[in-house]
N, C-alpha and C positions, 0 to 999 in steps of 0.2 A: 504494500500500500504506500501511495506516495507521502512524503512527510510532507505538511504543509505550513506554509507560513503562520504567523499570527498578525492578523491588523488592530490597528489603531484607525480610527476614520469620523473626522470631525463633521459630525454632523449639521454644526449650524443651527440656521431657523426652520420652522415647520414645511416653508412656503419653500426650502430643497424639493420638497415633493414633487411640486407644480411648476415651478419659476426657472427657468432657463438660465442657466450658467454652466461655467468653466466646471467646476463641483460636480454637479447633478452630472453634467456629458462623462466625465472621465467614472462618475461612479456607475453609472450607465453600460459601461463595457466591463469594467475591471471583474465581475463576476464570468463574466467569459476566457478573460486574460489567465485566473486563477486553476490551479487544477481541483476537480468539482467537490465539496465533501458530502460526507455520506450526513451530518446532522453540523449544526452552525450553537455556539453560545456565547452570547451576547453580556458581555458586562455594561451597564448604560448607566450614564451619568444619572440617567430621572426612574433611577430605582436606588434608593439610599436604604440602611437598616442600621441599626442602633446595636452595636456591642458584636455582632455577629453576622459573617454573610449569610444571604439564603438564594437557596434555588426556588425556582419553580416547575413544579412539576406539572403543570397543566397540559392535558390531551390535545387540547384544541383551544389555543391562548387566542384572547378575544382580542380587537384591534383596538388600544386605547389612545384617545384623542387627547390626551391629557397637556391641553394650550388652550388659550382663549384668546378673541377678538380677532378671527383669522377667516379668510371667506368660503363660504359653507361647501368649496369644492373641496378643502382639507377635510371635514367632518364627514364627503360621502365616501371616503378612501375607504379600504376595507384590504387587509393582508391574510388571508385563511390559511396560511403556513401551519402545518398539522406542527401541533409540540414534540418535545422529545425528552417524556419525563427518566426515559431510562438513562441517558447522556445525563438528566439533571440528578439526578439520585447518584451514577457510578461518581458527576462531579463531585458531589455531598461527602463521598467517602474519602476522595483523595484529599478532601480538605479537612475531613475527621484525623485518618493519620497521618496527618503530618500538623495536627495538634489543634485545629481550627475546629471552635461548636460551628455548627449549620444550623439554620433555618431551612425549612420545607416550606414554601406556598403552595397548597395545591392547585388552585386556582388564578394566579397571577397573570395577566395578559402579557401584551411587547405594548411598550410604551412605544413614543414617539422615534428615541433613539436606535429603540430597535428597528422597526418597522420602516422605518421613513430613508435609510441606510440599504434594506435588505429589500424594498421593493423597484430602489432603482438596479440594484446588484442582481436581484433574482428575480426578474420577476413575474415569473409561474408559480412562484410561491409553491415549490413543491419540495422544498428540502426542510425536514425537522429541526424545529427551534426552539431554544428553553435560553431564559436569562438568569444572568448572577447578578447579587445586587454588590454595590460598594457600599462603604461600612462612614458613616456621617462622620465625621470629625477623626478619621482615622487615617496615618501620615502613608505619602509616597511610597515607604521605607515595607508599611504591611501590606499597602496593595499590591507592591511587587512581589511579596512572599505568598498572597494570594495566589498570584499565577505561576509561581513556581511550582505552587504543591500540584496544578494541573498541564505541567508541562507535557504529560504523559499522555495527554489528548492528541497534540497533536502527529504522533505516529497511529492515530485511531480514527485517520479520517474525520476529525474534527477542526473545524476553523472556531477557533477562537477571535473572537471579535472584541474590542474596549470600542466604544464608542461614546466621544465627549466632542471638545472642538479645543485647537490647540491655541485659543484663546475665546473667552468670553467675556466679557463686558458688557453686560446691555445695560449699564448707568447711562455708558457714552453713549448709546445710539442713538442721534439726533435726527430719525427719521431721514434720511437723505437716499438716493437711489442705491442700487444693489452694487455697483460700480462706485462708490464713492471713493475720495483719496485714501490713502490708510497711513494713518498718523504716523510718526517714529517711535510712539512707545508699543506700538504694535509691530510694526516690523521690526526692532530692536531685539523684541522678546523673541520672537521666530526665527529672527538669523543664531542666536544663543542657544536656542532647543536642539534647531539642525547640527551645529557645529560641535553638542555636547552627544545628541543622539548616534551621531555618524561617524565619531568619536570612541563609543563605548562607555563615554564617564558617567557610569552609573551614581557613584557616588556623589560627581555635580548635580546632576538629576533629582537625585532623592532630597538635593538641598536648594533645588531651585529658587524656593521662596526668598531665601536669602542672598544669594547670589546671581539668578540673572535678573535684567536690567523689566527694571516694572513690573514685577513677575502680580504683585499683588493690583496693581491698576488693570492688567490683563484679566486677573482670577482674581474680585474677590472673596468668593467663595472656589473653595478647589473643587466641587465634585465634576466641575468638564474635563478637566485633568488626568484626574483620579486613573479612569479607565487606560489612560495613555500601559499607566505601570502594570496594571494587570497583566495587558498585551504582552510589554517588555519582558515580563515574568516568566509567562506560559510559555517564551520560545525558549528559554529555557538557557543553561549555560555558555556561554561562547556566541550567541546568537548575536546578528550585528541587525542595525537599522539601516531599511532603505527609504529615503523619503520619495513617494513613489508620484504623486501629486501637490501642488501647492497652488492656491489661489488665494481669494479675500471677497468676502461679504460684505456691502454695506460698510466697510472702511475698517472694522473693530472686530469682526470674525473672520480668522484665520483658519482656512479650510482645510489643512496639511491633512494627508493620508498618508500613513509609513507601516511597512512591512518589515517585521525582523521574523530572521531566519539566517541559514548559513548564505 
């Protein structure tokens, strides 16, 4: 079975779904570019849990619209990607030994991050999907050990997915088109991720807040982030990062999609 990579893929605003750009085209193919897996798990910025991650183990995870004030072409989407509570229960165990409590959702849907990601990538929606959540207030440093303990997915025909944006800020966003400039404290912070990701310095990484340039003007809250390390995690030792696409939203979302693998 081919080994496959693990992404990272900034998802952005809702309106990725519908709205035409650089983003949306390049996510549009990269599901074809990829070799196929047999089931996909999603770590999503807009699934947080308190002390512990959890899986979801839902049959048939509902399509959650979880945005508001957005035009009702987003709310008639629908993704019927069958779940894949068995992927999300064997996850549940690699994270048991290797020391991590689990949460079980039986019922949990795909949020936006999931769904809005894997319908431009997939979109026959025929490949099994279950999401991890990321853990509220809990540092870089655990969510990469997160995806280590599930490194072992991906020789299993699993694509592990993190999906956040490798910046967010919507204080800044002043309404302006989808094209708008993009500040220097956004591009600042994006040329620092690249050059530490591409790099390997994990340890810069894990201490980003402190070290690269706006990191908290970018992120003030880290869960877009969060997922980036997951990914990082799950590829596992020696894995390097490839930054596979880069664009910009709206001036202050930073669309980067990066691959590590050998």
């Amino acid at each position: 079975m081919t080994r496959l990579p693990t992404l990272f893929v900034s998802h952005g605003s809702p309106m990725l779904a519908v709205e035409d750009s650089p983003a949306r085209r390049f996510l549009q193919g990269l599901g074809a570019d990829l070799p196929r897996p047999r089931a996909i798990l999603v770590a999503s910025a807009h699934w947080e849990s308190m002390r512990e991650p959890a899986v979801s183990l839902a049959s048939q995870p509902e399509t959650i619209h979880d945005f508001g004030g957005f035009p009702q072409v987003l709310y008639d989407l629908d993704y019927p990607a069958p779940g894949a509570p068995q992927l999300a229960e064997k996850a549940a165990l690699m994270l048991e030994q290797a020391g991590h409590t689990v949460g079980r959702s039986p019922h949990r849907g795909l949020d936006h991050g999931a769904w809005v990601p894997l319908k431009l990538m997939y979109p026959d929606a025929d490949l099994p999907v279950s999401q991890l959540s990321i853990l509220r207030g809990a540092s870089p440093a655990n969510h990469e050990r997160l995806g280590h303990a599930l490194a072992g997915l991906r020789d299993e025909g699993v694509l592990v997915i993190g999906s956040g944006s490798l910046t967010h800020n919507l204080y800044e966003f002043r309404g302006g088109p989808i094209d708008a400039p993009v500040p220097d404290w956004v591009s600042e912070f994006g040329g620092w991720m690249v050059d530490k990701l591409q790099a390997g310095d994990h340890e810069a990484l894990r201490s980003y807040r402190s070290l690269a340039p706006s990191a908290a003007r970018n992120h003030p809250t880290e869960e877009h982030l969060l997922p980036l390390f997951v990914a990082m995690g799950a590829a596992g030792e020696g894995a390097v990062a490839k930054r596979l696409h880069t664009s910009h939203e709206y001036g202050v979302l930073a669309m980067d999609v990066y691959a590590f693998g050998e």
